[in-house]
C-alpha positions in Angstrom: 136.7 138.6 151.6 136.6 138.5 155.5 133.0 139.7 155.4 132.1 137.2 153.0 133.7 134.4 155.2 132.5 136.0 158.7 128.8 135.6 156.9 128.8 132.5 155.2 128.2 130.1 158.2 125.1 132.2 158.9 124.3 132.5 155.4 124.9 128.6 154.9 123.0 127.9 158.2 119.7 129.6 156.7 119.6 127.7 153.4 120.0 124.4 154.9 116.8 123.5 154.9 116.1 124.9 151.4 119.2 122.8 150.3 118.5 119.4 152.4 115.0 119.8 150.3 116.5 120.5 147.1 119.3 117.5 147.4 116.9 115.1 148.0 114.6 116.0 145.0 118.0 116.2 142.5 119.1 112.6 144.2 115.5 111.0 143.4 115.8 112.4 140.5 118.8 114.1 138.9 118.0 115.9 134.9 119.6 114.3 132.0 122.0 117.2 132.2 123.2 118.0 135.5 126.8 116.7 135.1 127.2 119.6 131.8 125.5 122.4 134.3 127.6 121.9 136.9 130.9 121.6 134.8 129.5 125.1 133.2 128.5 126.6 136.7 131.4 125.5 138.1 133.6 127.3 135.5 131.4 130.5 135.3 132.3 130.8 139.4 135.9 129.7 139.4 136.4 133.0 136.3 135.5 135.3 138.8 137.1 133.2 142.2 140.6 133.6 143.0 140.9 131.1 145.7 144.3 132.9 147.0 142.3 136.0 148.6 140.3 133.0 150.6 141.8 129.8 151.3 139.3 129.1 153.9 139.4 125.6 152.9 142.7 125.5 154.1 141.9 127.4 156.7 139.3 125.9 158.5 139.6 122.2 157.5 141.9 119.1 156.5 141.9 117.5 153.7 141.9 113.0 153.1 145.4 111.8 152.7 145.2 108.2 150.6 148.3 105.9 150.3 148.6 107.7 146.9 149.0 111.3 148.2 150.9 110.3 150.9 153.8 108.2 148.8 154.1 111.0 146.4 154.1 113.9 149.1 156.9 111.9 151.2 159.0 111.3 147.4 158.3 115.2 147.3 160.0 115.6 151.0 162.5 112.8 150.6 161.1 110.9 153.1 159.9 107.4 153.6 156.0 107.9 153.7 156.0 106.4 157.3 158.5 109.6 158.3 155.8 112.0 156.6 152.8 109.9 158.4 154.5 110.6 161.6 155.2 114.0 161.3 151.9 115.7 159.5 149.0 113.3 160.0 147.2 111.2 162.2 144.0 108.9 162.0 140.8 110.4 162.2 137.6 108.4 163.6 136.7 107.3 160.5 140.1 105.6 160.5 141.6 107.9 157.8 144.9 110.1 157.8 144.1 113.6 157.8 146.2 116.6 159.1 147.0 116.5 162.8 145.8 120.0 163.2 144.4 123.0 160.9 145.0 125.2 159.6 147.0 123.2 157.2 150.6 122.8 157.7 151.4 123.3 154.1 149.7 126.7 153.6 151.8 130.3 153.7 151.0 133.6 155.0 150.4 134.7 151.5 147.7 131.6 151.1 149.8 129.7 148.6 150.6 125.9 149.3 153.8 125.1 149.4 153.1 121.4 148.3 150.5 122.6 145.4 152.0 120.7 142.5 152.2 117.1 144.8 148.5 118.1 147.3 146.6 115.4 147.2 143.7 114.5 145.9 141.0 116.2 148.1 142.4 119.5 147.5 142.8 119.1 144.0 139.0 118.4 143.7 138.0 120.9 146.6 134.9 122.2 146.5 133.7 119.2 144.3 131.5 121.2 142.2 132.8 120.3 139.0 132.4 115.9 139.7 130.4 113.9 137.3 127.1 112.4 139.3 127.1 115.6 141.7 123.7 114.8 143.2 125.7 112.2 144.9 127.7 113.9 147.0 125.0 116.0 148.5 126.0 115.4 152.5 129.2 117.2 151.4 128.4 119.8 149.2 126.2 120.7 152.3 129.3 121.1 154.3 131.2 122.9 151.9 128.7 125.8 151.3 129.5 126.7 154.6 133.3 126.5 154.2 133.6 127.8 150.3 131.7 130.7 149.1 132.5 129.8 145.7 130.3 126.6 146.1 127.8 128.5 148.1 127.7 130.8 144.8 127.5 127.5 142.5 124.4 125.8 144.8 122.4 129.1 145.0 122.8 129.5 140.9 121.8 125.8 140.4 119.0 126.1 142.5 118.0 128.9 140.4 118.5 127.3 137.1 117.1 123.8 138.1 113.0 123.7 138.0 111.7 123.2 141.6 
Protein backbone atom coordinates (compact mmCIF):
# COMPACT_ATOMS: atom_id res chain seq x y z
CA UNK A 1 0.00 0.00 0.00
CA UNK A 2 2.86 2.59 0.70
CA UNK A 3 3.98 2.19 -2.85
CA UNK A 4 0.67 2.67 -4.12
CA UNK A 5 0.27 5.92 -2.07
CA UNK A 6 4.07 7.23 -2.62
CA UNK A 7 2.92 6.95 -6.57
CA UNK A 8 -0.42 8.12 -6.76
CA UNK A 9 0.27 11.97 -6.68
CA UNK A 10 2.57 11.30 -9.73
CA UNK A 11 0.28 8.98 -11.16
CA UNK A 12 -2.77 11.42 -10.50
CA UNK A 13 -0.56 14.32 -11.75
CA UNK A 14 -0.14 12.66 -15.38
CA UNK A 15 -3.84 11.95 -16.00
CA UNK A 16 -4.95 15.28 -15.18
CA UNK A 17 -5.15 16.51 -18.33
CA UNK A 18 -6.72 13.30 -19.68
CA UNK A 19 -9.30 13.64 -16.80
CA UNK A 20 -9.95 17.65 -16.97
CA UNK A 21 -10.81 16.53 -20.80
CA UNK A 22 -12.88 13.67 -20.00
CA UNK A 23 -14.98 15.66 -17.07
CA UNK A 24 -15.83 18.30 -19.25
CA UNK A 25 -17.22 16.01 -22.15
CA UNK A 26 -19.26 13.75 -19.27
CA UNK A 27 -20.54 17.31 -17.75
CA UNK A 28 -21.78 18.62 -21.33
CA UNK A 29 -23.05 15.63 -21.66
CA UNK A 30 -23.42 12.81 -19.07
CA UNK A 31 -25.06 9.01 -20.71
CA UNK A 32 -28.50 8.09 -19.61
CA UNK A 33 -26.75 5.69 -17.36
CA UNK A 34 -23.92 7.06 -15.55
CA UNK A 35 -25.50 7.19 -12.11
CA UNK A 36 -26.04 2.85 -12.42
CA UNK A 37 -22.15 2.66 -13.73
CA UNK A 38 -20.85 4.38 -11.09
CA UNK A 39 -22.97 2.70 -8.26
CA UNK A 40 -21.65 -0.69 -10.03
CA UNK A 41 -17.94 0.57 -10.45
CA UNK A 42 -18.02 1.88 -7.27
CA UNK A 43 -19.01 -1.49 -5.68
CA UNK A 44 -16.77 -3.70 -7.99
CA UNK A 45 -13.55 -1.38 -6.35
CA UNK A 46 -14.75 -1.10 -2.76
CA UNK A 47 -14.96 -5.65 -2.97
CA UNK A 48 -11.47 -5.59 -3.49
CA UNK A 49 -10.56 -2.09 -1.17
CA UNK A 50 -10.05 -2.39 2.39
CA UNK A 51 -9.83 1.17 3.34
CA UNK A 52 -8.04 0.17 6.78
CA UNK A 53 -4.62 -0.81 5.03
CA UNK A 54 -4.85 3.03 3.58
CA UNK A 55 -6.64 5.66 5.35
CA UNK A 56 -4.86 8.22 3.43
CA UNK A 57 -7.97 10.20 3.45
CA UNK A 58 -7.47 10.50 6.85
CA UNK A 59 -4.25 10.92 6.51
CA UNK A 60 -3.63 13.60 4.38
CA UNK A 61 -6.88 15.66 4.61
CA UNK A 62 -9.93 16.96 6.76
CA UNK A 63 -13.10 16.33 6.29
CA UNK A 64 -16.43 19.33 6.35
CA UNK A 65 -18.00 19.39 9.75
CA UNK A 66 -21.95 20.80 9.28
CA UNK A 67 -24.03 21.88 12.30
CA UNK A 68 -25.40 18.28 11.93
CA UNK A 69 -22.02 16.31 12.37
CA UNK A 70 -21.05 18.53 14.82
CA UNK A 71 -24.27 18.24 17.37
CA UNK A 72 -24.25 14.56 17.09
CA UNK A 73 -20.35 14.20 17.45
CA UNK A 74 -20.40 16.65 20.70
CA UNK A 75 -23.84 14.28 22.10
CA UNK A 76 -21.22 11.40 21.28
CA UNK A 77 -18.48 13.29 23.58
CA UNK A 78 -20.89 14.70 26.07
CA UNK A 79 -20.21 17.88 25.26
CA UNK A 80 -21.95 21.07 24.30
CA UNK A 81 -21.10 21.32 20.48
CA UNK A 82 -19.45 24.75 21.18
CA UNK A 83 -16.90 22.64 23.75
CA UNK A 84 -16.24 20.22 20.66
CA UNK A 85 -16.01 23.38 18.19
CA UNK A 86 -13.34 24.68 20.44
CA UNK A 87 -11.38 21.85 20.87
CA UNK A 88 -11.18 19.90 17.31
CA UNK A 89 -12.07 22.50 14.65
CA UNK A 90 -11.63 25.70 13.33
CA UNK A 91 -12.93 27.78 10.27
CA UNK A 92 -11.41 27.31 7.07
CA UNK A 93 -11.24 30.21 4.30
CA UNK A 94 -14.21 29.12 2.84
CA UNK A 95 -15.69 29.93 6.22
CA UNK A 96 -16.39 26.25 7.09
CA UNK A 97 -15.30 24.00 10.30
CA UNK A 98 -12.92 21.56 9.36
CA UNK A 99 -10.22 19.86 11.60
CA UNK A 100 -7.66 22.21 13.06
CA UNK A 101 -4.86 19.99 11.85
CA UNK A 102 -4.38 16.45 9.92
CA UNK A 103 -4.00 13.94 10.20
CA UNK A 104 -7.27 13.56 11.78
CA UNK A 105 -7.59 13.62 15.46
CA UNK A 106 -10.02 10.83 15.45
CA UNK A 107 -7.93 8.24 13.57
CA UNK A 108 -5.73 5.24 15.52
CA UNK A 109 -2.48 3.72 14.90
CA UNK A 110 -4.28 0.72 13.57
CA UNK A 111 -6.26 3.22 11.03
CA UNK A 112 -9.63 2.73 12.64
CA UNK A 113 -11.82 5.88 13.70
CA UNK A 114 -12.59 6.02 16.83
CA UNK A 115 -15.77 8.21 16.08
CA UNK A 116 -16.82 5.86 12.95
CA UNK A 117 -20.46 5.17 13.97
CA UNK A 118 -21.08 9.29 14.75
CA UNK A 119 -18.16 10.74 11.53
CA UNK A 120 -19.79 12.99 9.76
CA UNK A 121 -21.04 13.26 6.70
CA UNK A 122 -17.94 13.86 4.35
CA UNK A 123 -16.34 10.74 5.55
CA UNK A 124 -19.24 8.77 5.30
CA UNK A 125 -19.47 9.61 1.47
CA UNK A 126 -15.57 9.79 0.96
CA UNK A 127 -14.45 9.25 -2.09
CA UNK A 128 -17.91 10.22 -3.58
CA UNK A 129 -17.79 7.75 -6.25
CA UNK A 130 -20.98 6.12 -5.59
CA UNK A 131 -23.27 9.92 -5.64
CA UNK A 132 -26.16 10.17 -7.97
CA UNK A 133 -25.27 13.11 -10.83
CA UNK A 134 -21.38 12.26 -10.45
CA UNK A 135 -20.42 14.39 -13.49
CA UNK A 136 -21.14 17.04 -11.08
CA UNK A 137 -18.64 16.87 -8.82
CA UNK A 138 -15.80 16.67 -11.25
CA UNK A 139 -13.39 19.56 -9.44
CA UNK A 140 -13.41 16.98 -6.57
CA UNK A 141 -13.28 13.77 -7.88
CA UNK A 142 -10.07 15.48 -9.47
CA UNK A 143 -8.67 15.98 -6.04
CA UNK A 144 -9.46 12.76 -4.72
CA UNK A 145 -7.71 10.57 -7.42
CA UNK A 146 -4.74 11.94 -6.07
CA UNK A 147 -5.62 11.27 -2.40
CA UNK A 148 -7.74 7.67 -2.85
CA UNK A 149 -6.44 5.02 -5.11
CA UNK A 150 -9.66 3.47 -4.85
CA UNK A 151 -11.22 6.42 -6.85
CA UNK A 152 -8.18 6.69 -9.01
CA UNK A 153 -9.06 2.82 -9.80
CA UNK A 154 -12.87 3.82 -10.35
CA UNK A 155 -12.03 7.03 -12.91
CA UNK A 156 -9.36 5.05 -14.95
CA UNK A 157 -12.18 2.01 -15.27
CA UNK A 158 -14.92 4.59 -16.26
CA UNK A 159 -12.82 6.18 -18.66
CA UNK A 160 -12.39 2.86 -20.10
CA UNK A 161 -15.99 1.82 -20.23
CA UNK A 162 -17.35 5.37 -21.26
CA UNK A 163 -17.04 5.97 -25.23
CA UNK A 164 -14.61 8.88 -25.83
Amino acid sequence: MKNILNQLPQKAKEAEAENKKFFAKLKKKPPKHLDTLMQELHEEEFEKTDCLTCANCCKTTGPLFTDKDIERIAKHFRMKPQQFIESYLRIDEDKDYVLQSVPCTFLGADNYCSIYDVRPKACREFPHTDRKKFQQISNLTMKNVAICPAAFNIVEEMKKRLPK
